[in-house]
N, C-alpha and C positions, 0 to 999 in steps of 0.2 A: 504494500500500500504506500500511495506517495500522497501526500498534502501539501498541497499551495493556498496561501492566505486563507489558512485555517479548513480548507476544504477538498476533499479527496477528489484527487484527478487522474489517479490510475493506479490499479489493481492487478493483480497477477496470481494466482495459482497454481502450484506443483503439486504433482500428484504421482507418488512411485506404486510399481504394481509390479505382477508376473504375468509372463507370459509362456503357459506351459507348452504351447506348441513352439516356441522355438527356441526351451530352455533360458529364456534370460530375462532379465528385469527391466521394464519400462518407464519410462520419463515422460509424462504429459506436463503441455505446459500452454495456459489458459492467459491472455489479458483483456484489461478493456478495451484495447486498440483491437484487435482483432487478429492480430497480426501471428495468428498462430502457425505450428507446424502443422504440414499434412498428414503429416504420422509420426508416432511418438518415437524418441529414443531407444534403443537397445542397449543391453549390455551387462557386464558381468563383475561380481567382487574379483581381488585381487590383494588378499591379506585385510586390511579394513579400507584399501579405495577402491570403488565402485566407478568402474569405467565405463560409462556412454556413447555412443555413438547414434548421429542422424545424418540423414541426408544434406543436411545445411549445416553443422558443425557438428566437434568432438569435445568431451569435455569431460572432469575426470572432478568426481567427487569426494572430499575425504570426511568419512565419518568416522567419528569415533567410540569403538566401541567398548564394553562394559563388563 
């Protein structure tokens, strides 16, 4: 969420999931602009970073786990 003079001017949404038919975890990603992907993200752990790949870029997530 972003806020200009006090009032929200764009918003954005992640949302990770599986995907059992092609073994790997997906990355949806929602805005107010609209400007979304055609298809979500793929991709797999790799010790605790969680690498993604789309069509339109790659990107490598670190989470840390517990």
């Amino acid at each position: 969420m972003q806020e200009q003079d006090g009032k929200v001017n764009y918003r954005a949404y992640q949302v990770f999931g599986r995907s059992e038919d092609r073994q790997a975890y997906t990355f949806h990603l929602f805005d107010s602009f609209g400007a979304n992907p055609a298809s979500p993200a793929h991709g797999s752990w790799k010790d605790n970073v969680l690498n993604l790949e789309q069509d339109s870029y790659t990107a490598s997530y670190l989470l840390p786990l517990s």
